[in-house]
Steps between C-alpha positions, in 0.01 A plus 500: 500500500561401842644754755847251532507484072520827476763541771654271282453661188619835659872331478455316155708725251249444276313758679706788387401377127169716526379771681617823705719478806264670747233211368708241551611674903164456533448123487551443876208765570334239282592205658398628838177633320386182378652349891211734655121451490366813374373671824800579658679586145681869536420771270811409277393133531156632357681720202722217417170263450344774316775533248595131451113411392506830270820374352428133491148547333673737231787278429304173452251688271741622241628108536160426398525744247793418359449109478228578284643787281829264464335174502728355771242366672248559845794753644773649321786484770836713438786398751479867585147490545514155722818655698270839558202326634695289738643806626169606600454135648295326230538190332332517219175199468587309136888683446736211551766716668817288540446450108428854453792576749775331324513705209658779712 
């Protein structure tokens, strides 16, 4: 996601669907990570990368996972699941998300 969508998805309600409160706070720290090039990132600009690849490669492998175990297909996308990784600013490659979205 772009650094304006996720200032945009900070104020969805939607957002609130998944996720902890202190992640979510964090979005504009993301926004203004993904605004920066990388050398002149701050040390919590630097954690906050850290953590949203960790999170992001995780998430999308129990997707994986899970589209196979269930046989729902390539990625097995929850609205909970789709709602958490957008809090961590990622739009998920093959997850229609408005469809996925409208469930909630």
């Amino acid at each position: 996601m772009s650094p304006a969508q996720i200032r945009r998805w900070a104020k969805d309600p939607r957002s609130k669907e998944a996720s902890l409160p202190h992640i979510r706070r964090e979005l504009p720290l993301l926004a203004r990570t993904k605004a920066t090039k990388p050398a002149r990132w701050t040390r919590a600009m630097r954690d906050k990368a850290r953590r949203t690849v960790a999170f992001i490669k995780r998430h999308e492998a129990q997707m994986k996972a899970q589209g196979k175990r269930y046989g729902t297909g390539r990625m097995h996308a929850t609205p909970k699941r789709v709602v958490a990784l957008m809090n961590w600013g990622r739009r998920t490659p093959g997850v229609r998300v408005a469809r996925v979205l409208k469930t909630l």
